[in-house]
C-alpha positions as CSV (number, residue, x, y, z in Angstrom):
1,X,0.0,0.0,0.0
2,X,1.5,3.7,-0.8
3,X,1.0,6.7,1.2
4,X,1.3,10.3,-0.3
5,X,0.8,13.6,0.3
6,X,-1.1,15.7,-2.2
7,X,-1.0,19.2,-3.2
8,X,-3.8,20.0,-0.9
9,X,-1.9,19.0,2.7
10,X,0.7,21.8,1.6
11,X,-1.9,24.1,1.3
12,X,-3.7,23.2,4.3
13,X,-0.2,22.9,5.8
14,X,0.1,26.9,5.1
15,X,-2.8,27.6,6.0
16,X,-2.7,25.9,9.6
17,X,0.4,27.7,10.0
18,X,-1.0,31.1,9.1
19,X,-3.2,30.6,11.9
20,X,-0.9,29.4,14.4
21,X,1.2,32.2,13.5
22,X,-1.2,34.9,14.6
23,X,-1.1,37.7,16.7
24,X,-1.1,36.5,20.4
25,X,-4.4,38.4,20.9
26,X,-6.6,37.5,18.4
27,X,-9.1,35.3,19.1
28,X,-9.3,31.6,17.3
29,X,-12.1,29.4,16.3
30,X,-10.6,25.8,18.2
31,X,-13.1,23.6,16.8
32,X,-12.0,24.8,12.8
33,X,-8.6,24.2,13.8
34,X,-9.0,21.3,15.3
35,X,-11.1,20.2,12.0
36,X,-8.4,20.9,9.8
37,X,-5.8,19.5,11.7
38,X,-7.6,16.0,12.1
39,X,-8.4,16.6,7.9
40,X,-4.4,17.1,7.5
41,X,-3.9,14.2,9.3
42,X,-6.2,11.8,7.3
43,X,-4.7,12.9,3.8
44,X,-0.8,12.1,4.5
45,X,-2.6,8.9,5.3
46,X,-4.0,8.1,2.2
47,X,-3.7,5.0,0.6
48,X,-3.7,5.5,-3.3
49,X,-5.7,2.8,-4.9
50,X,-4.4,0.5,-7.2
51,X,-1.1,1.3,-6.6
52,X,-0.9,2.6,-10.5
53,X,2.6,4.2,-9.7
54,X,4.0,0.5,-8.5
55,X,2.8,-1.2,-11.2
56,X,4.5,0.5,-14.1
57,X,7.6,-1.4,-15.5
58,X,7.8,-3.6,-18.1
59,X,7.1,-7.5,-19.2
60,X,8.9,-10.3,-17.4
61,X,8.9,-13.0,-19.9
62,X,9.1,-16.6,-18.4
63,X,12.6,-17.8,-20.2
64,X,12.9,-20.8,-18.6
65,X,9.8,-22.3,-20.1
66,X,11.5,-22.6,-23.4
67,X,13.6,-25.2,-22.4
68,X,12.6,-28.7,-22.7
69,X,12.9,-29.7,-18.9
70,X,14.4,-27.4,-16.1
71,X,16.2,-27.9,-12.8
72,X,15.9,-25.3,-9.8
73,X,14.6,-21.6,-10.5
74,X,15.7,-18.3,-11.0
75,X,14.1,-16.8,-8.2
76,X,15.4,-15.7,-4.1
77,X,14.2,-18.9,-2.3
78,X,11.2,-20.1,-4.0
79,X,9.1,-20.4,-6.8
80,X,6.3,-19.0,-5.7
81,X,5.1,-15.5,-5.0
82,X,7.0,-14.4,-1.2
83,X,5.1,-11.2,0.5
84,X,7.3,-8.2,0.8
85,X,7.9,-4.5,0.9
86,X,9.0,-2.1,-1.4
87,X,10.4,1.4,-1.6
88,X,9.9,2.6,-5.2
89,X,10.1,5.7,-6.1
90,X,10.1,7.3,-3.6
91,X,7.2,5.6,-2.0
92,X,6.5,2.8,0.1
93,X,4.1,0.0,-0.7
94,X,3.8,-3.1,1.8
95,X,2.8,-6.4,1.8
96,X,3.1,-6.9,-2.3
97,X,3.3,-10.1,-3.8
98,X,6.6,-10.1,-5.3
99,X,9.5,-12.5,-6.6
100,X,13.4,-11.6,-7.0
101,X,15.0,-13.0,-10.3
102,X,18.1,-13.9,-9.2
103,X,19.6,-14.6,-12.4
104,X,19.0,-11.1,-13.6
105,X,18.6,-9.1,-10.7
106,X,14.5,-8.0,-11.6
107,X,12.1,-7.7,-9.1
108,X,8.9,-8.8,-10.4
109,X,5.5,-8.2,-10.4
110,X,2.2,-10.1,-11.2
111,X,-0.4,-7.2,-12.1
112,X,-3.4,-7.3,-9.6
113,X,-6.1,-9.7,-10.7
114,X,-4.0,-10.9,-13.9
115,X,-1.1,-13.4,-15.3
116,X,0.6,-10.8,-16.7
117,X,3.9,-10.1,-15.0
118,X,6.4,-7.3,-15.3
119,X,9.7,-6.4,-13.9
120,X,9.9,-3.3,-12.4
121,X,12.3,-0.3,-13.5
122,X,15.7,-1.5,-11.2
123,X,16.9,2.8,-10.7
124,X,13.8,3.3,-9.0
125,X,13.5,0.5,-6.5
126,X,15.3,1.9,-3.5
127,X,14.9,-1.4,-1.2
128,X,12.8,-3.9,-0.8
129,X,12.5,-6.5,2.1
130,X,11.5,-9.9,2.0
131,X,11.3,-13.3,4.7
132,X,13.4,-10.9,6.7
133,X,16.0,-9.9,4.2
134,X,16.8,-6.6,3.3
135,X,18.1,-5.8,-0.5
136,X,19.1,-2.5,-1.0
137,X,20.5,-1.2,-4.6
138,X,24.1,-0.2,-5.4
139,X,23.9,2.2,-8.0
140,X,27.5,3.5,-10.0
141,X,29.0,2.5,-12.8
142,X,30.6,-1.2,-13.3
143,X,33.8,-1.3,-11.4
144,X,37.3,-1.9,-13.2
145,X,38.6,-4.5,-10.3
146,X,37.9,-7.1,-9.5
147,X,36.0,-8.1,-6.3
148,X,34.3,-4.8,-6.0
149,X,31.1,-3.9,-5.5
150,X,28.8,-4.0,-8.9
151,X,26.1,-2.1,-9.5
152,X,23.0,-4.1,-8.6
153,X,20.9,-5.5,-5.2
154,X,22.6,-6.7,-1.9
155,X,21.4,-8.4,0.6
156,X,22.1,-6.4,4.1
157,X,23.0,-9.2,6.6
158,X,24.2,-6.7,9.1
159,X,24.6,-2.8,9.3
160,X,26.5,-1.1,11.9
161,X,29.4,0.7,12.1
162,X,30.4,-1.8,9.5
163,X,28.1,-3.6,7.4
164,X,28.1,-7.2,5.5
165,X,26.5,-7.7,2.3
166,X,25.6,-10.9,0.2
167,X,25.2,-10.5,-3.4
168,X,22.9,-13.3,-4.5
169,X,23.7,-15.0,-8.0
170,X,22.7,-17.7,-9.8
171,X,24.1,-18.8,-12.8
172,X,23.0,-21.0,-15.6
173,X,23.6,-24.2,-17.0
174,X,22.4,-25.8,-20.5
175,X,23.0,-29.0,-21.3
176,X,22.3,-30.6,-24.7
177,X,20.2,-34.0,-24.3
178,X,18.7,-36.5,-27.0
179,X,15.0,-34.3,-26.3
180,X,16.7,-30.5,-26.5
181,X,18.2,-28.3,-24.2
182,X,18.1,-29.4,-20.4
183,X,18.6,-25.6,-18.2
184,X,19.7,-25.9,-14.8
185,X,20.1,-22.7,-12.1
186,X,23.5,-22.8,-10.3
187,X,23.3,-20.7,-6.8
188,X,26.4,-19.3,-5.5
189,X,26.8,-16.2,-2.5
190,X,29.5,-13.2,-2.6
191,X,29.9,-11.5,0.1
192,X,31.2,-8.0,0.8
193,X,32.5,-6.1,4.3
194,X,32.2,-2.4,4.5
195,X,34.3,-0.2,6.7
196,X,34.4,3.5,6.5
197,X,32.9,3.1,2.9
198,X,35.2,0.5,1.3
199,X,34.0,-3.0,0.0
200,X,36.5,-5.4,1.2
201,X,35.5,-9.2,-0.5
202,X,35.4,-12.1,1.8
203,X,35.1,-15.7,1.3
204,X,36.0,-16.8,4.6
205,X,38.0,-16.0,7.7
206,X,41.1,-15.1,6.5
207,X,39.9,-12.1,4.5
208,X,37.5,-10.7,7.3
209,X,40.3,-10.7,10.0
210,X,42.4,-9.0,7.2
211,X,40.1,-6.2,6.4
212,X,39.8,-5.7,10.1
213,X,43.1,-6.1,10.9
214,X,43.3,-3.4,13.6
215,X,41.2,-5.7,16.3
216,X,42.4,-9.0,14.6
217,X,44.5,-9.8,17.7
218,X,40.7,-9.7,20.0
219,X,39.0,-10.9,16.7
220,X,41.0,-14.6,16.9
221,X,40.1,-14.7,20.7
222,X,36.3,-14.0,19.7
223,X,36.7,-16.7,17.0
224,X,38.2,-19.4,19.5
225,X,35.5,-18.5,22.4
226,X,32.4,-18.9,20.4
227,X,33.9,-21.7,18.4
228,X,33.0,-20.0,14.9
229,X,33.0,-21.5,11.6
230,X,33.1,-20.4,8.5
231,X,31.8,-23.4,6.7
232,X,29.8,-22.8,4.0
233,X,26.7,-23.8,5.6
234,X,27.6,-21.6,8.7
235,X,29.8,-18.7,7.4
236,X,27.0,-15.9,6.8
237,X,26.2,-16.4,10.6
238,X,29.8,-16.2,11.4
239,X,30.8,-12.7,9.2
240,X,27.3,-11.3,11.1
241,X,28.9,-12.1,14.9
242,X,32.1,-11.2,14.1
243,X,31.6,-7.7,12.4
244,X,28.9,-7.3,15.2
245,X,31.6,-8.0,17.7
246,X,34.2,-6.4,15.8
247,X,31.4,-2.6,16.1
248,X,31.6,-3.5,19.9
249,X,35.9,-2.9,20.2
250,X,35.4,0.7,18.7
């Protein structure tokens, strides 16, 4: 659902202020005021139906379904429609029914009451949060080294002083069989520290002490105590307490 303001709460907004602003001594009718006020307060909460501004990008076309058979999807951790929020230009609209291409960074759409889908225009999404994740967009040009940060949405695992980021990716597969072409999705995780505004890539331990080198001395105790590890299966959790902890020494 989006919230706006019209034209008409600024000039309501003026004109509440006109009165406030009044000579000490003149008298003031309450019960207008407080009319106007309680009508100012009911238009910034406006939903605007339809959500026409939302629902303005263009098709999403179903690739995979011209392949004979496919393995896996394309889309952030299911098939299916996930519930979310998003902040799109410049507006927020909750619980939508949305799904995250993956393989080319689109968030998707189906239009109310219809199986027509479209992908929304990527320089206007701001964020968008879904099953507790947090993408927010990267915007710049394409970087010229590697390991840096390109353009596109990150997943926010933690944001403090610092602040760890997944980049989501799946790549594809095709595979020629006797029937045609056999597509399979191939999901893989980068991940990304930021300190004081840099990217620093990290793939496991070793690089996350590295880029926080100044408390790596406290960081290996912290390690040892809570008996971290950075196996693949466990290493997100792992950057998360030890860029917490890391926050916690400054």
């Amino acid at each position: 659902m989006k919230f706006f303001y019209p034209l008409c709460c600024l000039t309501l907004t003026s004109w509440l202020s006109a009165n406030q602003a009044a000579g000490q001594g003149q008298p003031r009718d309450s019960s207008l005021l407080a009319a106007a006020t309680t009508r100012l307060t009911s238009l910034q909460m406006a939903p605007a139906e339809g959500n026409s501004n939302l629902y303005n990008g263009t098709e999403y076309v179903r690739y995979e379904k011209t392949f004979r058979s496919v393995k896996g999807h394309q889309f952030f951790q299911a098939a299916e429609e996930l519930t979310g929020n998003i902040f799109y230009d410049g507006a927020l609209y909750t619980n939508v029914p949305l799904q995250y291409d993956i393989r080319y960074d689109q968030l998707v759409l189906r239009f109310p009451q219809s199986p027509y889908q479209l992908k929304l225009h990527t320089e206007k999404v701001g964020y968008f949060t879904v099953n507790r994740h947090r993408f927010v967009q990267i915007n710049g040009p394409a970087p010229a080294t590697a390991g840096a940060l390109v353009p596109g949405f990150y997943d926010v695992l933690y944001e403090g002083r610092t602040r760890v980021l997944a980049k989501r990716i799946k790549k594809i597969q095709e595979t020629l069989t006797g029937g045609g072409v056999e597509l399979a999705f191939l999901e893989s995780n980068r991940f990304f520290l930021e300190k004081e505004g840099k990217p620093y890539p990290i793939s496991g331990k070793g690089d996350l002490l590295t880029a926080l080198a100044d408390k790596k001395k406290e960081l290996r105790q912290f390690v040892s105590a809570q008996k971290l590890s950075f196996n693949k299966d466990q290493q997100e959790a792992s950057f998360v307490k030890l860029a917490r902890y890391y926050d916690t020494l400054r």
